[in-house]
N, C-alpha and C positions, 0 to 999 in steps of 0.2 A: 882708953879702950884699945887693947890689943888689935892687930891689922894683919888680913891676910894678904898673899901675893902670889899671883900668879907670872910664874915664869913663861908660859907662852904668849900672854897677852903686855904683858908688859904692867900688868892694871893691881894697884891695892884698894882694900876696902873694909871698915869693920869685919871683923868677925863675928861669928855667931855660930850656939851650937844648934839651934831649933828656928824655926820659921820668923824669921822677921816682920814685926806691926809698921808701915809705911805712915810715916807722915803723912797726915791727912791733907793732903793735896789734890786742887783741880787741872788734872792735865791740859785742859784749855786755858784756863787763866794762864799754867806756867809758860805754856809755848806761844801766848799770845803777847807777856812780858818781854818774851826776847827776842820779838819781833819789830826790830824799832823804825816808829814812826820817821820820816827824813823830812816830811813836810807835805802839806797839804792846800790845794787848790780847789775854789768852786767859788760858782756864781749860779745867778737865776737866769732861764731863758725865761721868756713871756712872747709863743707863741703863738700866733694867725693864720687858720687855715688857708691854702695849702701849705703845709712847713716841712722840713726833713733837713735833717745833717746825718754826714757819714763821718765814722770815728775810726780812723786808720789803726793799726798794728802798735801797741807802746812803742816800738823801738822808734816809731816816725817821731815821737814827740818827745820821749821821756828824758832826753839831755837836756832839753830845753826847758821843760817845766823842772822839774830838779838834778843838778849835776850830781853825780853819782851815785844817785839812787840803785840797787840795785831790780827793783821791780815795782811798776806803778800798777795800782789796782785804779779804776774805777767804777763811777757809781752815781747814779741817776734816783734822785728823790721824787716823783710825783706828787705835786701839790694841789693840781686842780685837772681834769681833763680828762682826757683818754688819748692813744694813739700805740703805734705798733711796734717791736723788737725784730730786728731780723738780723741775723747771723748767718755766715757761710756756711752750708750743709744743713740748716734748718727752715722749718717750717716758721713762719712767722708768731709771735705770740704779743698776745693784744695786751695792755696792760691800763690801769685807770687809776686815779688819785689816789694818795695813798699807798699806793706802789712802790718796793726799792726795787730795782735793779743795781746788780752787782756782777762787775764784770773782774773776776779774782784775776783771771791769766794775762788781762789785756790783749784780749782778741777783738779783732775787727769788728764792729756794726753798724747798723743804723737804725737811726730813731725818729718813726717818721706818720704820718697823720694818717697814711692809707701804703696801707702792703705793696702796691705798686707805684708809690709816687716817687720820683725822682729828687733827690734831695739839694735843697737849697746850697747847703755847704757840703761841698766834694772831699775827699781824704786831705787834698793840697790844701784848701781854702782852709779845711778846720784847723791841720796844723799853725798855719798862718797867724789864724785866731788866737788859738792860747799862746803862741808865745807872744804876741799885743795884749793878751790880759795875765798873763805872768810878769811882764814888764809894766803892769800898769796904767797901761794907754786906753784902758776901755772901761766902762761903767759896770758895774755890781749887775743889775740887771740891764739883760741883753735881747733886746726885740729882733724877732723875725719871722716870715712866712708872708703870707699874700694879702694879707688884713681881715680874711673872712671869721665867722665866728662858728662855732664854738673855737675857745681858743685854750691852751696848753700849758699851763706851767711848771715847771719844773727846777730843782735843784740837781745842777750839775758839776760832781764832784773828782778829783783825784787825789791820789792817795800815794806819795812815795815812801816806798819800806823796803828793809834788809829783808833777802831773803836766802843767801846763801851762809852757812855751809847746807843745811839743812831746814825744811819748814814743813813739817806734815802736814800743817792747817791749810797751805794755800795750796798746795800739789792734791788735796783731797776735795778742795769744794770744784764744783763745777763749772763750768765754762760762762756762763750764767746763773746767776743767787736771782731768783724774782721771791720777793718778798713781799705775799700781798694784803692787803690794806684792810681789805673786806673783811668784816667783823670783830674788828679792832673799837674798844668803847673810848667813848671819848675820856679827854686825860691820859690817855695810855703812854707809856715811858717812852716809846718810840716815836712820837708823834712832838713830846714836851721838848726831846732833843733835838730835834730840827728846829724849834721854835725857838729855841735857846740858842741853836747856830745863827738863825736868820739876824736873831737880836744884837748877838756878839758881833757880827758885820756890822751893823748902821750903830754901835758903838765907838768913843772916839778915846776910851779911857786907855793907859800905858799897858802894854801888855796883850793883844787884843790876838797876837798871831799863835801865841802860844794858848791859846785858851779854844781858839777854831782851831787848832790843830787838836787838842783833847777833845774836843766835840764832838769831829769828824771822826778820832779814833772811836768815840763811844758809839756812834751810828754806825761804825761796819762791824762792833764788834756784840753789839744789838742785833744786825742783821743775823750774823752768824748763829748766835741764840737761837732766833725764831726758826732760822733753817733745821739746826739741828734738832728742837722739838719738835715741828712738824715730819720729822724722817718716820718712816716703817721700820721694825722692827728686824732686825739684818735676816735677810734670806741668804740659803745655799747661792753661792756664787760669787767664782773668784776677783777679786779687785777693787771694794767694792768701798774702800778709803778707810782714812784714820779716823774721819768722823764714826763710821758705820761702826770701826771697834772701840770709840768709849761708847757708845748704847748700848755693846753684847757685854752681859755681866761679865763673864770671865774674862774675855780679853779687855774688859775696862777697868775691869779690879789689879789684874795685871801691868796697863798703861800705868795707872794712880802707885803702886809700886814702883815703878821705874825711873815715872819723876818725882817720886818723894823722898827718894835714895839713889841717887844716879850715879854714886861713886860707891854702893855698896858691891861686891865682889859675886853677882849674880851670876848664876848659872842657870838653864833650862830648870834642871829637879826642885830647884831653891824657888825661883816663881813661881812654878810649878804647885807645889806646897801652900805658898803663902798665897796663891791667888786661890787656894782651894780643888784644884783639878787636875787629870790627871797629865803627866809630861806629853802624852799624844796628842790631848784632845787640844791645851795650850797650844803645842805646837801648830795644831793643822788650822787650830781655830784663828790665832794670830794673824798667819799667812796668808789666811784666806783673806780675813778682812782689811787688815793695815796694808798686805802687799809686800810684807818682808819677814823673817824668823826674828823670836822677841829678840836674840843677840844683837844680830844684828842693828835691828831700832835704837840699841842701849848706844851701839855705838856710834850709830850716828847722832843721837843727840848727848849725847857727852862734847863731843866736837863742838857740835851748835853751844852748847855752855860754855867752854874755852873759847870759842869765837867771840862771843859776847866779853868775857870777864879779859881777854887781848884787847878788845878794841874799847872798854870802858871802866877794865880798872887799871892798879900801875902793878899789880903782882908780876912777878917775872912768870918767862916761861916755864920755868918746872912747878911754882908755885899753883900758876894756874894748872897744870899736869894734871899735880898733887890731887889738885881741890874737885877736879874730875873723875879720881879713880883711877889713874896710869903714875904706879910708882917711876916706871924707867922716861926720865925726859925724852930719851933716842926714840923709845917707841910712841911716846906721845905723837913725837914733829914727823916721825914715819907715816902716821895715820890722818897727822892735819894734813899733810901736803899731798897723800892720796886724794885724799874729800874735797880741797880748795884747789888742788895747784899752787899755791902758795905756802911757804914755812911761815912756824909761827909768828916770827920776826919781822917778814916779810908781811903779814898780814895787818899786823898791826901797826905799822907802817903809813901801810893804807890808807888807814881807817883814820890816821892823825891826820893825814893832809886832808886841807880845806877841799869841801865838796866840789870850786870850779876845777880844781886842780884834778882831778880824780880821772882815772882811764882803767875800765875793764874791770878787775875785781882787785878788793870786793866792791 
């Protein structure tokens, strides 16, 4: 197939004389692929009223539980109980069985039996904690609070992943995911998958870390489902995430275009067309919801693909270029080392050396 080239971008791509049909692809499936998992952490509390722990900032903890991770999510299962969510700048929010809580950014909270109660485990104490159950020293389930009853349990998880050069998924959900329970029928998919986690823990068969690690990936990535069905139907107003534009037909017809051809030689009029609308309305619709012009997105997630295909296949640099869309190698490593701070070379570098070894990016 003949290949066009643009000489100000640096970038080649099939050619075509009329609107291009996209690979039928799910832009969440594809960005949640190249989102790699680093490793994952949980165990069960089995709380006693009064109880409370506070969950400090990632960076307190995230060397410790996985070295080089570049960002840890976590995430709290509700098994039994009820008690409260509090976060800096917010009002408190009550949550009960059945409940996920997802904390994408790793921002500070606490998780505690009454909106005022003062928490058993301090920001110091918790970190303390997981790194004696990152190392092993501590029991699968974990008791605490004053003995009284009703009592609380819960699944308490983290999650280290890549998330640089680029991840629209996790820069788009919220500060808190509450995922809740209530009205969910029994056997429900989300509900089989925790029990399937719990199982694989008191399992003793070979293999057992690699299978809770796909677990855990399928419960956040279950979360994120139920999140994005329950959404509203995108209103006027600016910022409003990359989730909010695959739900708008146009700009999601457009997303599914971009990563189902990501090296095709896209311009504004050419989406435009194949997403069905007009260059304005694309234009203004995009930026309203994703937060960036569709060009732009394209290039940042090309990048994100070359990061990936540096740090987990053995293609050279140009090859990987190639396989992006960027005929010129020079303007390729021009545009990674804008976006990373790092050249390609240097990147993947990185990404070889063993996780304890690891400092800074990626």
């Amino acid at each position: 197939m003949a290949r066009t080239h643009d000489p100000a971008s640096g970038m080649s791509a099939p050619a075509f004389a009329s609107a291009p049909t996209a690979q039928r692809i799910d832009p969440l499936s594809d960005v949640l692929r190249a989102v790699k998992l680093t490793g994952a952490l949980f165990f069960v509390i089995d709380a006693s009223q009064p109880w409370g722990v506070e969950v400090p900032d990632k960076d307190s903890y995230a060397a410790s539980l996985f070295p080089g991770a570049q960002h840890v999510v976590s995430y709290d299962i509700i098994l039994e109980g009820r008690g409260w969510v509090c976060m800096p700048g917010s009002d408190p929010i009550a949550f009960q069985g059945g409940d996920i809580l997802v904390f994408a950014h790793g921002d500070p909270y606490r998780l505690l039996s009454a909106p005022d109660q003062r928490p058993e485990y301090d920001a110091v104490a918790t970190v303390a904690f997981l790194r004696e159950m990152v190392a092993g020293r501590l029991p699968f389930v974990i008791e605490e609070g004053g003995g009284g009853e009703p009592r609380t349990r819960y699944v308490c998880g983290y999650l280290g992943c890549d998330m640089r050069p680029f991840n629209p998924l996790l820069q788009a959900l919220p500060p808190l995911l509450h995922v809740k329970g209530r009205g969910r029928q029994p056997g429900d998919r989300l509900d089989r998958l925790v029990e399937l986690t719990l199982e694989a823990t008191e399992s003793s068969l070979p293999g057992g870390e690699a299978v809770r690690l796909r677990l855990s990936e399928l419960i956040f990535v279950e979360a994120i489902r139920r999140h994005l069905a329950a959404q509203p139907a995108a209103q006027p107003g600016a910022g409003q995430g990359w989730l909010a534009g695959l739900a708008d037909p146009a700009v999601g017809r457009a997303l599914a275009l971009l990563h189902g051809e990501p090296a095709r030689a896209w311009t504004l009029d050419r989406l435009a067309r194949a997403a069905g609308v007009s260059r304005t309305v694309l234009a203004e619709r995009f930026a309203l919801l994703v937060g960036c012009p569709p060009m732009h997105y394209l290039t940042l997630w090309r990048l994100q693909r070359a990061a990936r295909l540096l740090a987990d296949s053995p293609l050279k640099v140009a090859a990987a270029a190639h396989e992006v869309g960027y005929e010129s190698e020079a303007a390729f490593s021009r545009a990674f080392k804008k976006a990373t701070g790092l050249s390609p070379g240097d990147w993947r570098r990185a990404a070889a050396r063993p996780p304890a070894t690891r400092r800074g990016r990626p």
